[in-house]
FILO-126623 format. One record per residue: residue number from 1; residue in one letter; x, y, z of N, C-alpha, C in turn. Coordinates in pm, whole numbers, plus 50000, padded with zeros to 5 digits. Each point is the difference from the previous one (the first is absolute). Layout:
<pts>
- NUM|A|X|Y|Z|X|Y|Z|X|Y|Z
...
</pts>
This chain:
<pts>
- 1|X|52678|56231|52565|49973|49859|50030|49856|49983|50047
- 2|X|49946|50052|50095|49870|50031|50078|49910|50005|49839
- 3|X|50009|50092|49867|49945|50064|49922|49952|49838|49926
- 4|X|50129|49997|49990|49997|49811|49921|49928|49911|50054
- 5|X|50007|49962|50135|49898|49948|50113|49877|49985|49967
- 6|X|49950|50145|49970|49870|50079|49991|49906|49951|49911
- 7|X|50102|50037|49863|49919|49951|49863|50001|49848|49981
- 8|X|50102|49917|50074|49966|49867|49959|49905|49945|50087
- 9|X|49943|50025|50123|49898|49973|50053|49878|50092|49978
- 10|X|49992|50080|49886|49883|50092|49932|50008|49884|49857
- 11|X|50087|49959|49925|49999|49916|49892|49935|49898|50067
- 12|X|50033|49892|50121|49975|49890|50018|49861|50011|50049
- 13|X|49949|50093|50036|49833|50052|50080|49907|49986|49861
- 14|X|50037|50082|49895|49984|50015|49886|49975|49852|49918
- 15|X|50139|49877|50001|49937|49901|49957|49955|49932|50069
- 16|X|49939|50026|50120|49917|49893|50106|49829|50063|49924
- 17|X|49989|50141|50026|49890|49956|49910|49923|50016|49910
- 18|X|50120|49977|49938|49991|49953|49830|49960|49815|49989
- 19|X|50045|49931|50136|49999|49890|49975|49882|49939|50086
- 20|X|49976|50050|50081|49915|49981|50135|49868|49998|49943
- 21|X|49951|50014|49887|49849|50018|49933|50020|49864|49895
- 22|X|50126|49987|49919|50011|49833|49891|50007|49924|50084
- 23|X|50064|50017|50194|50054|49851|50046|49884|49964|50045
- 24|X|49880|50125|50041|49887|49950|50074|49875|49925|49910
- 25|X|50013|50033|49818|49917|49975|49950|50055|49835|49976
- 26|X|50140|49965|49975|50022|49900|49956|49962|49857|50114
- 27|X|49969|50083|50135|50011|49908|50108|49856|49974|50017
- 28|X|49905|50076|49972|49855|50011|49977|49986|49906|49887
- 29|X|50070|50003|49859|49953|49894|49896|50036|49851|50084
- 30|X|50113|50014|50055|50077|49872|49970|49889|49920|50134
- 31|X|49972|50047|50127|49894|49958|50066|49901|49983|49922
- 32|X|49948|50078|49936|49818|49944|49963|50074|49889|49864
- 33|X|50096|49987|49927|50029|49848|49927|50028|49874|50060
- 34|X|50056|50039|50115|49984|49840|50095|49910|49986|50063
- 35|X|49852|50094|50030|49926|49987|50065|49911|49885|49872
- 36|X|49966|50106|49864|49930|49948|49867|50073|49848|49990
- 37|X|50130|49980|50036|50087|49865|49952|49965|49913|50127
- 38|X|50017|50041|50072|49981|49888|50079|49808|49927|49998
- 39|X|49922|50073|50027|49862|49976|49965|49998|49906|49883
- 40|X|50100|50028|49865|49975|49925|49898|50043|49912|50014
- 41|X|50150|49925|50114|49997|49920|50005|49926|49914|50037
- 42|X|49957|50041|50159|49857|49898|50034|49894|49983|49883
- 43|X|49947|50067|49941|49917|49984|49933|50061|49834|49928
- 44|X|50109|50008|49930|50074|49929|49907|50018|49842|50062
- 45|X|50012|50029|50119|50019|49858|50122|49867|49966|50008
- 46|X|49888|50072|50008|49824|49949|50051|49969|49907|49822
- 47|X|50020|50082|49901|50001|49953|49897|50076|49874|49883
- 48|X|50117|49969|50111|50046|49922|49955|49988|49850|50033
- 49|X|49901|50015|50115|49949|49857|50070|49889|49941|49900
- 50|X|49931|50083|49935|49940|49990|49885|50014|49931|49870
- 51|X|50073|50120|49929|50031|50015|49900|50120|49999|49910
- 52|X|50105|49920|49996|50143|50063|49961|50009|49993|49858
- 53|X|49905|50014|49915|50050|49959|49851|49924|50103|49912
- 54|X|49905|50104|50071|49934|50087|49902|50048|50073|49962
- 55|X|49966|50109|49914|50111|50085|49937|49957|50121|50115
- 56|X|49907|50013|50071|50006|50150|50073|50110|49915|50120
- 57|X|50002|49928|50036|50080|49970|50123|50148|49979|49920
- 58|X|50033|50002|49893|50104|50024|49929|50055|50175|49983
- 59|X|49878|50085|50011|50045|50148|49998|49981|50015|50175
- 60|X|49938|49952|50051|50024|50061|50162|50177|49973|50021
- 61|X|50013|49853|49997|50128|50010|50040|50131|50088|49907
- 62|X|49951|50015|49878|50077|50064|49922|50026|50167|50076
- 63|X|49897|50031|50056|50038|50158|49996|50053|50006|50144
- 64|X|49994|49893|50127|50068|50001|50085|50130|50060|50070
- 65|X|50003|50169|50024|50147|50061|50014|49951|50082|49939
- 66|X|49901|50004|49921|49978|50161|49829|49948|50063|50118
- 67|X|49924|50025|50088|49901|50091|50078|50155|50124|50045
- 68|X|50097|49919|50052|50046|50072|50078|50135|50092|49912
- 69|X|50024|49879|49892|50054|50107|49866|49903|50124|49973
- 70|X|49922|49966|49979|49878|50098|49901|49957|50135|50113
- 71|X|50009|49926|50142|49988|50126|50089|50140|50073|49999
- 72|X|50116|49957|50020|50090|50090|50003|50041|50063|49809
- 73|X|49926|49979|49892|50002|50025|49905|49955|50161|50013
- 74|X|49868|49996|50058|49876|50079|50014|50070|50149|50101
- 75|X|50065|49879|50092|50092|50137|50097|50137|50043|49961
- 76|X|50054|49967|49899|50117|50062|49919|49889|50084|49879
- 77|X|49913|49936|49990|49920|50173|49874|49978|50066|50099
- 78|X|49915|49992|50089|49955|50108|50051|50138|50104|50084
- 79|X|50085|49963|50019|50169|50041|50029|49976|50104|49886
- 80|X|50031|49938|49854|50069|50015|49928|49907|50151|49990
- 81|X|49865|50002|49973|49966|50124|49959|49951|50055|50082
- 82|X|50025|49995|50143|49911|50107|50098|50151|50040|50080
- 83|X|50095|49949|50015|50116|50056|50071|50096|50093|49951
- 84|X|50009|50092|50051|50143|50071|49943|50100|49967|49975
- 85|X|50056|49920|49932|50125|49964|50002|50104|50018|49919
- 86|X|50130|49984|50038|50099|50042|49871|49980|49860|49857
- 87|X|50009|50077|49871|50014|49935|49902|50037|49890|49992
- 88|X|50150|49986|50061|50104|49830|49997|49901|49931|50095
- 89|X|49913|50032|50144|49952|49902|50052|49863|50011|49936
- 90|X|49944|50029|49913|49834|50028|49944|50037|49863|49869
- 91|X|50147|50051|49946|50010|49856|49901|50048|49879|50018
- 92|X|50051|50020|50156|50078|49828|50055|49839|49965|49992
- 93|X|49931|50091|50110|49848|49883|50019|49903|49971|49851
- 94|X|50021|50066|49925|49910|50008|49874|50095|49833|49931
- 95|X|50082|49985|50035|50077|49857|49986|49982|49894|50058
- 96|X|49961|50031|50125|49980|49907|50096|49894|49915|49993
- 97|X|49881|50168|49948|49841|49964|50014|49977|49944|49882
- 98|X|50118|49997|49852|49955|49898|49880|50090|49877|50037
- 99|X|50070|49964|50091|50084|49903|50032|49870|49868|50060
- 100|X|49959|50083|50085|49909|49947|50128|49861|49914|49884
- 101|X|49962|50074|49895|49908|49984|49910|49970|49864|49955
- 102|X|50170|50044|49958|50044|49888|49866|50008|49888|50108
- 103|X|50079|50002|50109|50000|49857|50095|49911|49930|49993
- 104|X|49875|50090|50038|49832|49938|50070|49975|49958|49882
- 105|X|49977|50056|49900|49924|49933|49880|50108|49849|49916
- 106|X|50129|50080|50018|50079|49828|49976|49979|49903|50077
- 107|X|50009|50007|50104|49964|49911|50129|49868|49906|50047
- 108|X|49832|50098|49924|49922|49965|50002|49998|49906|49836
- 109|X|50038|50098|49919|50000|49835|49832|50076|49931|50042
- 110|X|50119|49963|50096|50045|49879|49966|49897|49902|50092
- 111|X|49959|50062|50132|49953|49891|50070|49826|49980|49949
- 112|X|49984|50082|49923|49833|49936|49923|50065|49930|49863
- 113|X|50133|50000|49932|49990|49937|49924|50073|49804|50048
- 114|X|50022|50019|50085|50091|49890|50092|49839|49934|50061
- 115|X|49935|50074|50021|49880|49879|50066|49910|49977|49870
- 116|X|49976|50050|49889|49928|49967|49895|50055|49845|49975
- 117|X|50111|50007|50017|50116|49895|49930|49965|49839|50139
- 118|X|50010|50063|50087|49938|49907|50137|49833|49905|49947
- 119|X|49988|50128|49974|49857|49966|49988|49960|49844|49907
- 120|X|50088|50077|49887|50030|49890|49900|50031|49908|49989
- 121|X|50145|50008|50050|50071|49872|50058|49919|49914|50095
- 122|X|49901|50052|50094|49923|49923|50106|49886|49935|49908
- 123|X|49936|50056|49869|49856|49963|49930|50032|49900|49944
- 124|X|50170|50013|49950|50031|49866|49884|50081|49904|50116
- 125|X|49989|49991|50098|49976|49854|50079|50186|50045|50039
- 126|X|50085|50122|49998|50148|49973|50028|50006|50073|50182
- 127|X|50059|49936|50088|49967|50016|50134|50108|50141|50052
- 128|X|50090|50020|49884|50102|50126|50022|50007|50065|49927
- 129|X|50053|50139|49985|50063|50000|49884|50109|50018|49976
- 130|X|50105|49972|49898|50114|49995|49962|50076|50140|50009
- 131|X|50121|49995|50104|50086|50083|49995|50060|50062|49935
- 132|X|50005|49918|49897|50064|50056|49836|49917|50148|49983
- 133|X|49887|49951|50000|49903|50072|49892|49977|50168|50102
- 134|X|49962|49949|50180|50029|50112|50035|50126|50138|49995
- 135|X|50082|49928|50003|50134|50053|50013|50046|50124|49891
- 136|X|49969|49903|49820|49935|50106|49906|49925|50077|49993
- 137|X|49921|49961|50117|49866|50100|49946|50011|50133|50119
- 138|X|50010|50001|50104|50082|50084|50068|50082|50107|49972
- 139|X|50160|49887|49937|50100|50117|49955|49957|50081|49864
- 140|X|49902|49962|49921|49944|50018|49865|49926|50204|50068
- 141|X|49930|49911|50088|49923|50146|50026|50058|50131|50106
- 142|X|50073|49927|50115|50100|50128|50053|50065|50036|49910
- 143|X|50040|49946|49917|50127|50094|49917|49918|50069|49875
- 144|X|49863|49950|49911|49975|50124|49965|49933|50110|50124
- 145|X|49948|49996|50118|49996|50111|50076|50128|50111|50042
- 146|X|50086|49846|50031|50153|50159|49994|50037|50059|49880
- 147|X|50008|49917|49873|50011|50083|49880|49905|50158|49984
- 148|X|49869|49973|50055|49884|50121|49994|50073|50104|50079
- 149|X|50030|49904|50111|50062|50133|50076|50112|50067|49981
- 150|X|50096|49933|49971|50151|50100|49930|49946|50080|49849
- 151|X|49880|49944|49958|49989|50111|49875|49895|50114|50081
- 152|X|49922|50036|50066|49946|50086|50061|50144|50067|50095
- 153|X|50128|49915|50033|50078|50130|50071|50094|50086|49901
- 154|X|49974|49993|49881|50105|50032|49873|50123|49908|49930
- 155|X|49978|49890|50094|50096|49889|49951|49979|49960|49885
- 156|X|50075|49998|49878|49966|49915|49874|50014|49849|50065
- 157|X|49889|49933|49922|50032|49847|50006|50024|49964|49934
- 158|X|50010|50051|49854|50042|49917|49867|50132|50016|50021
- 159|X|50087|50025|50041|50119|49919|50052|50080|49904|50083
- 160|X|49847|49984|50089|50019|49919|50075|49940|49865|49966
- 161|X|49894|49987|49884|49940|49917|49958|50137|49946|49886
- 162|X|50042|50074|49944|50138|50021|49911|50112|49883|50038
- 163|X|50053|50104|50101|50057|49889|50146|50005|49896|50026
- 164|X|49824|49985|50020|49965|49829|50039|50028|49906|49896
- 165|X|49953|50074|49896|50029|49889|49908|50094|49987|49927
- 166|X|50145|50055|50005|50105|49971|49983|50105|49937|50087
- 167|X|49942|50028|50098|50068|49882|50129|49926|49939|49986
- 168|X|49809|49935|49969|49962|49888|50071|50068|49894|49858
- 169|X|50057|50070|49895|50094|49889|49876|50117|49960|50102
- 170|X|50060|50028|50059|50081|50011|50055|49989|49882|50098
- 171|X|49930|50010|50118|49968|49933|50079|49915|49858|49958
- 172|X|49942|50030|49861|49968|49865|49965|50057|49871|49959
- 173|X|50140|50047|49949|50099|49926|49930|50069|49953|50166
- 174|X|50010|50082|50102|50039|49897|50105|49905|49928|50072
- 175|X|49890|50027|49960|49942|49944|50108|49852|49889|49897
- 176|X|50103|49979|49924|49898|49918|49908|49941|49899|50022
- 177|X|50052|49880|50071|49945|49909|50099|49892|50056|50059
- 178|X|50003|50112|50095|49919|50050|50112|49809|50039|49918
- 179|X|50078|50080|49901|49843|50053|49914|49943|49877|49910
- 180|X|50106|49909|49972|49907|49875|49933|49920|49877|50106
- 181|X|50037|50030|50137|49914|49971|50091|49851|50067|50035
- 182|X|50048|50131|49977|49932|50125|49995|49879|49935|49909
- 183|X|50027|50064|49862|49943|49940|49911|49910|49841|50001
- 184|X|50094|49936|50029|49874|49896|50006|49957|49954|50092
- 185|X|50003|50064|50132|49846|50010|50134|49929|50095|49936
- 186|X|49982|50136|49904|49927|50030|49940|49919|49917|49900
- 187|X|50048|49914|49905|49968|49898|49883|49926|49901|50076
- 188|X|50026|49959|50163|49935|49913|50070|49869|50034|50058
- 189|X|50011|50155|50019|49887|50059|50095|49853|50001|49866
- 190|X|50108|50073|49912|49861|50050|49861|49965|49877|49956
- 191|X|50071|49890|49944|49949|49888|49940|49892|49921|50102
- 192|X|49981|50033|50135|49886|49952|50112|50058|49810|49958
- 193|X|50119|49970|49984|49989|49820|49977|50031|49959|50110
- 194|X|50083|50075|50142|50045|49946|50086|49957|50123|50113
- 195|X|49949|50001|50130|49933|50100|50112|50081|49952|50101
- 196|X|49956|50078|50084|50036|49992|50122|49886|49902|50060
- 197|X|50059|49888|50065|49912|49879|50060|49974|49899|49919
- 198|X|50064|50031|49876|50011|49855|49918|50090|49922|49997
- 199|X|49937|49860|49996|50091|49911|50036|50032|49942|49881
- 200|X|50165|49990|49931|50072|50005|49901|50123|49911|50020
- 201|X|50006|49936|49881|50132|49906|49971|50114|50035|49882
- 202|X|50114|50034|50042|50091|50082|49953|50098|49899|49970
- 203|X|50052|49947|49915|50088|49873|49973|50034|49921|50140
- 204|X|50071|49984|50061|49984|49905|50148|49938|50069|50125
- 205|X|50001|50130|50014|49917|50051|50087|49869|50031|49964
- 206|X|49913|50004|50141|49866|49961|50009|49933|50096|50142
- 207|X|49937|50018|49977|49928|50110|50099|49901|50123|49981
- 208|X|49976|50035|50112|49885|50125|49964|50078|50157|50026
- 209|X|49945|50048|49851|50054|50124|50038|49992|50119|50095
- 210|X|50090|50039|50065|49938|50109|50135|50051|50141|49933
- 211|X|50103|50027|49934|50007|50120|49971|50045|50022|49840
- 212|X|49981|50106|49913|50073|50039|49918|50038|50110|49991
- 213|X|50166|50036|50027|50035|50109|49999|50075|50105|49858
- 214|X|50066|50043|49994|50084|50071|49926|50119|49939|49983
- 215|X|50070|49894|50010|50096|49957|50037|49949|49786|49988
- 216|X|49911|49951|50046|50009|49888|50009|49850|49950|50042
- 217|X|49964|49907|50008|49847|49930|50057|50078|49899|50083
- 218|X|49912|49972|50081|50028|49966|50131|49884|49858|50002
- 219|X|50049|49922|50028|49873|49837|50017|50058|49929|50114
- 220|X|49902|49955|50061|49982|49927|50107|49942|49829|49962
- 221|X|50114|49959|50027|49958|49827|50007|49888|49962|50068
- 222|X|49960|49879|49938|49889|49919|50078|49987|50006|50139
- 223|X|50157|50006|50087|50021|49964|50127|49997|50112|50085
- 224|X|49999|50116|49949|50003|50148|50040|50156|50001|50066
- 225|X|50078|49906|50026|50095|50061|50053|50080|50067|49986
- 226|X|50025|50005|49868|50127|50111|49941|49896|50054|49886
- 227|X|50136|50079|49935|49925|50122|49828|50099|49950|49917
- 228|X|49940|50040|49891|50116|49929|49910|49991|50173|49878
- 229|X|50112|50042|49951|49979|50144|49965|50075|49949|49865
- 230|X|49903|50054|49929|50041|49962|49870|50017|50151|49908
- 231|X|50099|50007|49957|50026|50156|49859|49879|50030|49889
- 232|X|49904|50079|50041|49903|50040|49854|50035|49975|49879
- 233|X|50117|49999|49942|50035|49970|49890|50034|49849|49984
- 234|X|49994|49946|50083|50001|49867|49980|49882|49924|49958
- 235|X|49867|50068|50075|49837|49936|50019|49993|50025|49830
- 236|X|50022|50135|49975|49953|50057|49901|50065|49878|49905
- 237|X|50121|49926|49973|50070|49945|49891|49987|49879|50001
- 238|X|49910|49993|50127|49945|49849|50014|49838|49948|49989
- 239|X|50035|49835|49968|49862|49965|50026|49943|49927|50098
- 240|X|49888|50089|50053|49956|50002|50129|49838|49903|50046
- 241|X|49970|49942|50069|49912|49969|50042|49897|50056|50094
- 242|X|49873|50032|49942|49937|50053|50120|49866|49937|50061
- 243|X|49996|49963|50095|49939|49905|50050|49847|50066|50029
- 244|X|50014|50100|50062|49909|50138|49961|49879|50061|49929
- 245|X|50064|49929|49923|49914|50084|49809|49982|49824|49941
- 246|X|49873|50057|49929|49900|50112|50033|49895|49970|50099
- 247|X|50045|49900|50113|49899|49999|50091|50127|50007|50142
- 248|X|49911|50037|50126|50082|50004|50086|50045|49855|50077
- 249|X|49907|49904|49986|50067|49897|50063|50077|49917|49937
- 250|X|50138|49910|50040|50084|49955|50000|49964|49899|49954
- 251|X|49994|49919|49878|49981|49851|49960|50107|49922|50022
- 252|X|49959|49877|50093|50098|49902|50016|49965|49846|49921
- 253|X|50115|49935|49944|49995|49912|49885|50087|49919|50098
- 254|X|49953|49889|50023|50091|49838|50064|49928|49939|49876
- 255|X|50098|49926|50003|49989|49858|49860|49986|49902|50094
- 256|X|49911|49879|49962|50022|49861|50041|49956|49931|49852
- 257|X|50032|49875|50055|49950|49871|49902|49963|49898|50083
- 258|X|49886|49946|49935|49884|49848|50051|50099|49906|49896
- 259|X|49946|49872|50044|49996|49917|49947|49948|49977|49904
- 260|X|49991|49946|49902|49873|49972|49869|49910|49923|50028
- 261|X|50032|49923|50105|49906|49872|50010|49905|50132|50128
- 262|X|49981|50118|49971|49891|50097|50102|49906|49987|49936
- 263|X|49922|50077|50085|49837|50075|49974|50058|50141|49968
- 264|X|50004|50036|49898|50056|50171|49989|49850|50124|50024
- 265|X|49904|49938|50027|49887|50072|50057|50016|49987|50124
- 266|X|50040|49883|50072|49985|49971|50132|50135|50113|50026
- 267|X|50113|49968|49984|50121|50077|50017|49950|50171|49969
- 268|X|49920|50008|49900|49990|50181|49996|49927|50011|50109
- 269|X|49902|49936|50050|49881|50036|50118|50053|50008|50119
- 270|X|50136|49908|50001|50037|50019|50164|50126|50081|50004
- 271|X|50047|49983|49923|50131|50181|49950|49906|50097|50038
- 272|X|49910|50016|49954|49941|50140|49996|49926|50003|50166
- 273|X|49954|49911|50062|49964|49996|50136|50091|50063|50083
- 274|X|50110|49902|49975|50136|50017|50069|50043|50128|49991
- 275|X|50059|50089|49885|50013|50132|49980|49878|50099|50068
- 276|X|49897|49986|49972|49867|50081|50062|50037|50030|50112
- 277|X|50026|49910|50091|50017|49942|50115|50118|50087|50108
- 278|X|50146|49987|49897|50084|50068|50072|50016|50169|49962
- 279|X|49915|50010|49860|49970|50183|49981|49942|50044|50126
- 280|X|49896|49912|50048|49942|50059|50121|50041|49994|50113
- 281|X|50097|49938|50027|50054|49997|50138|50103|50116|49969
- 282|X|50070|50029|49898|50121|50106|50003|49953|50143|49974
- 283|X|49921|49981|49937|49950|50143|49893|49849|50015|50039
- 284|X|49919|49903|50059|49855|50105|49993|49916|49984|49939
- 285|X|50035|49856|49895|49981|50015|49871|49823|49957|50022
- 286|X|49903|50074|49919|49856|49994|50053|49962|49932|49854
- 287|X|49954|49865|49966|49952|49929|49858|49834|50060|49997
- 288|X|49977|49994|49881|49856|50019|49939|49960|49899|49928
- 289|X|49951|49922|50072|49933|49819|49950|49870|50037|49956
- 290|X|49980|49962|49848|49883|49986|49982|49907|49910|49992
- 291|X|49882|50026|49995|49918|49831|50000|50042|49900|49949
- 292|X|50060|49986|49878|50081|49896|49912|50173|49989|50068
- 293|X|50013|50032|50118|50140|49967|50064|50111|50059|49971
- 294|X|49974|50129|49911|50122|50036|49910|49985|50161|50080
- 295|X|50161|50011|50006|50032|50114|50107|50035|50165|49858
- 296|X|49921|50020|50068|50012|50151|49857|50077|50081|50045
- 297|X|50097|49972|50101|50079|50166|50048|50085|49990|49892
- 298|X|50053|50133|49953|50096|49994|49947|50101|49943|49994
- 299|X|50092|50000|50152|50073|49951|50054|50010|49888|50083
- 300|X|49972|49893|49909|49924|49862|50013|50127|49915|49970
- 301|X|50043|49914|50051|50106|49896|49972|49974|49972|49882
- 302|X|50085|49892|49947|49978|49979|49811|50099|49846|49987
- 303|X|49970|49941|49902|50060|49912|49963|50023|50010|49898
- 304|X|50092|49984|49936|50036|49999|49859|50086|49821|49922
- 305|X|49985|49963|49952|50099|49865|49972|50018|50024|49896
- 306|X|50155|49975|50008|50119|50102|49865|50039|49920|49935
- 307|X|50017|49794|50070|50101|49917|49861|50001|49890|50071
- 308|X|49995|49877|49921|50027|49880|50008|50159|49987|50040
- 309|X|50042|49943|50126|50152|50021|50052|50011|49836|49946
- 310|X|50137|49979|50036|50060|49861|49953|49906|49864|50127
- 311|X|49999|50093|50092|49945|49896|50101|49866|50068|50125
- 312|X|49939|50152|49932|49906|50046|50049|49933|50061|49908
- 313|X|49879|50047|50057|49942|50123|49897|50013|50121|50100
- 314|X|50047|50106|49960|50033|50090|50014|49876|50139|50056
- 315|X|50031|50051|50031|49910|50143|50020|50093|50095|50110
- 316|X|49917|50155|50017|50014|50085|50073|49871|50048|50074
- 317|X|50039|49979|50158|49888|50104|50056|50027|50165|49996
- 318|X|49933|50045|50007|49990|50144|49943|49909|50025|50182
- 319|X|50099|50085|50058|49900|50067|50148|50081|50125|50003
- 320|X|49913|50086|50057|50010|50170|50070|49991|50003|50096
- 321|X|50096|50159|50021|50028|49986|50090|49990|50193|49995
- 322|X|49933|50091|50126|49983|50104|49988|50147|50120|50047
- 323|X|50101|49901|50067|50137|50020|50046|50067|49939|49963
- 324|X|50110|50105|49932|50129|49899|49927|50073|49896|50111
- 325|X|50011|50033|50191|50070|49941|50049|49937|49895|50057
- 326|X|49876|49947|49954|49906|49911|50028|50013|49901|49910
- 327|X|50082|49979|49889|49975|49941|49888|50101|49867|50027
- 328|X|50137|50009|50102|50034|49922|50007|49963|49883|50152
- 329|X|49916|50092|50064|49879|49902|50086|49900|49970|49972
- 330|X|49972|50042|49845|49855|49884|50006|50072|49877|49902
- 331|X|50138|50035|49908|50012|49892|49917|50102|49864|50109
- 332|X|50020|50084|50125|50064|49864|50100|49842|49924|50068
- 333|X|49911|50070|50024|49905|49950|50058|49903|49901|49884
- 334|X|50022|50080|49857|49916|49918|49895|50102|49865|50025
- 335|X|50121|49970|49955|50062|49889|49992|50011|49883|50119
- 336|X|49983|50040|50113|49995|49936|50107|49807|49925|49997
- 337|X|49920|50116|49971|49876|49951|50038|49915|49898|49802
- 338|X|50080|50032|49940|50001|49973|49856|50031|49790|50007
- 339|X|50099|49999|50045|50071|49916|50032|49927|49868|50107
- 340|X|49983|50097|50118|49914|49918|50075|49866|49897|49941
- 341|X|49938|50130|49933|49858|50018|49933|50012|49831|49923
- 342|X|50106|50050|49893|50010|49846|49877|50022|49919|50087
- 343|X|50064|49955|50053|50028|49897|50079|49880|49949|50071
- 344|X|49899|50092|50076|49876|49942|50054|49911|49987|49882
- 345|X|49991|50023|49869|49923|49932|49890|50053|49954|49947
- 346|X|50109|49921|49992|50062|49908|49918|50053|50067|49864
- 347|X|50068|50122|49992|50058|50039|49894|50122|49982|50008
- 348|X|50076|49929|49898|50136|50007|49971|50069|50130|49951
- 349|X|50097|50031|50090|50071|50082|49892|50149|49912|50033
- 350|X|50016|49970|49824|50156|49945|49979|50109|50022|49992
- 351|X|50061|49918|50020|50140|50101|49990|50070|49945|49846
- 352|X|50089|50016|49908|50037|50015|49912|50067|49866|50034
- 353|X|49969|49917|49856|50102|49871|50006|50043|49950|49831
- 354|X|50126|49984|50047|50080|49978|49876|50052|49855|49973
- 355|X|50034|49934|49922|49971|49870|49927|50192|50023|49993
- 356|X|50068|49921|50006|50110|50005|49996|50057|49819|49934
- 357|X|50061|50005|49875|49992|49884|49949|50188|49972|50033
- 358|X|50024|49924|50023|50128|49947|50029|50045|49919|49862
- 359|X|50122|50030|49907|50043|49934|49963|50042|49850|49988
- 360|X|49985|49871|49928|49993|49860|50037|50112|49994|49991
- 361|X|50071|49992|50073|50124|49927|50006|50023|49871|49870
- 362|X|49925|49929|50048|50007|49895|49895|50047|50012|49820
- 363|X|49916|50123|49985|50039|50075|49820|50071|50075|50038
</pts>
């Protein structure tokens, strides 16, 4: 018994140090990677008060966490070929140390290819980006990194690729609804007709879009108070309005009608005062008057006159608005101050009158 004693505390002496030289190197990497990681973070925080849209401040934050992979990478090689060790533990770590590899370098393409996409999304004027599109692009790239890795441990994958795609027939036929949602927040994202922050009219609903997911887009009414969640496959089979495209501000159209017996110069000159007037009290709105009186902003009120009515002449003001939820306070403030306006220059607007002949009794 004593003999037995003996050798298992000569075995256990034996793997202390065998281990006492990998535990000290691994504790040496793994310190100097949070020392290298943490430094990079500050660096990444001083630089981001700056800069958030360049592509090097797109690889700083990308490699964020690699220092301290790449150091304990460095201290599983140097394990691997300077320690004595038995075979089964020389090939767990020779697994570990292509495990650890494949992480850092999956880990660093997805998050430099995820801010390229930021970048983008921020140049072409979209304030998020769409969940959909991350979500794919993510599971797209961990899973070819774990595929790399079960074929580096002797795993065939062509059966597992096999696999997938004889169940994903499988799973498509139940879940066919689900992937034709799928499908067309993809058809929504690539066709660029509808973004995130556009404001869109969907047969009776109306609002700006806040999200598009895998599953549904998400819009927010004029009033912000509720969402209204509509099925991707629905947007896709419908016809949609986008208020959006191809410019970002919101055109608002009120109709009135004058009288005939007007001045329809006098009536365009003080419409267009009137509108000028309340763009700038809601919106900001800054005119560019030129010497000849004529306002060159783009986004300049407008008159248009569309038709001789039975008992007016007709037109639309045409005003912008740089917020979709602004559009229904400048067209209460145009009508109130519109209104006032004619009335202090003597413009009629009529109301509709009908001639009604009474049968003569007499015949």
């Amino acid at each position: 018994m004593e003999i037995i004693t003996n050798l298992s505390e000569m075995d256990f002496i034996e793997i202390m140090e065998y281990l006492v030289m990998p535990i000290c190197i691994l504790a040496f990497s793994l310190f100097v990677g949070i020392a290298i990681n943490r430094a990079l973070i500050q660096r990444v925080a001083r630089r981001a008060k700056t800069d958030e849209s360049s592509i090097k401040e797109v690889f700083y934050r990308a490699i964020q966490g690699v220092p301290i992979s790449l150091c304990m990478v460095i201290g599983l090689y140097w394990v691997v070929n300077t320690s004595q060790l038995p075979d089964t533990l020389i090939q767990l770590l020779s697994y570990l140390l292509f495990t650890s590899i494949m992480f850092t370098i999956t880990r660093v393409v997805e998050r430099t290819v995820s801010g390229f996409i930021n970048i983008k999304f921020s140049s072409s004027g979209d304030a998020s980006q769409s969940t959909l599109m991350s979500t794919i692009l993510k599971v797209f790239i961990y899973a070819s990194g774990v595929l790399i890795i079960l074929q580096y441990y002797g795993i065939s994958v062509a059966p597992i690729i096999t696999a997938m795609g004889v169940g994903g027939m499988a799973v498509a036929l139940g879940l066919q609804e689900t992937l034709q949602n799928i499908f067309a927040g993809l058809q929504i994202l690539l066709s660029k007709q509808i973004k995130v922050n556009d404001f869109i009219k969907i047969g009776a609903n109306e609002g700006r879009v806040v999200d598009i997911n895998w599953r549904f887009t998400t819009i927010m009414p004029a009033n912000e108070g509720t969402v209204i969640v509509i099925p991707n496959k629905d947007i896709a089979g419908s016809t949609s309005v986008n208020y959006s495209r191809p410019r970002e501000d919101v055109i608002i159209v009120v109709p009135i009608g004058v009288g005939y017996e007007s001045d329809l110069e006098q009536v365009e000159r003080v419409t267009i005062e009137v509108a000028r007037d309340i763009m700038m009290e809601v919106e900001g709105y800054e005119p560019a008057i030129t010497s000849e009186g004529v306002d060159i902003n783009p986004l300049a009120p407008s008159v248009l006159f569309t038709e001789f009515g039975d008992s007016s002449i007709n037109f639309n003001v045409l005003l912008h608005a740089h917020r979709f939820v602004n559009q229904l306070k400048i067209k209460h403030k145009f009508i109130m101050a519109i209104t006032k306006r004619y009335r202090e220059e003597g413009i009629n607007i009529p109301f509709p009158i009908r001639t009604v002949l009474m049968p003569d009794k007499n015949n």
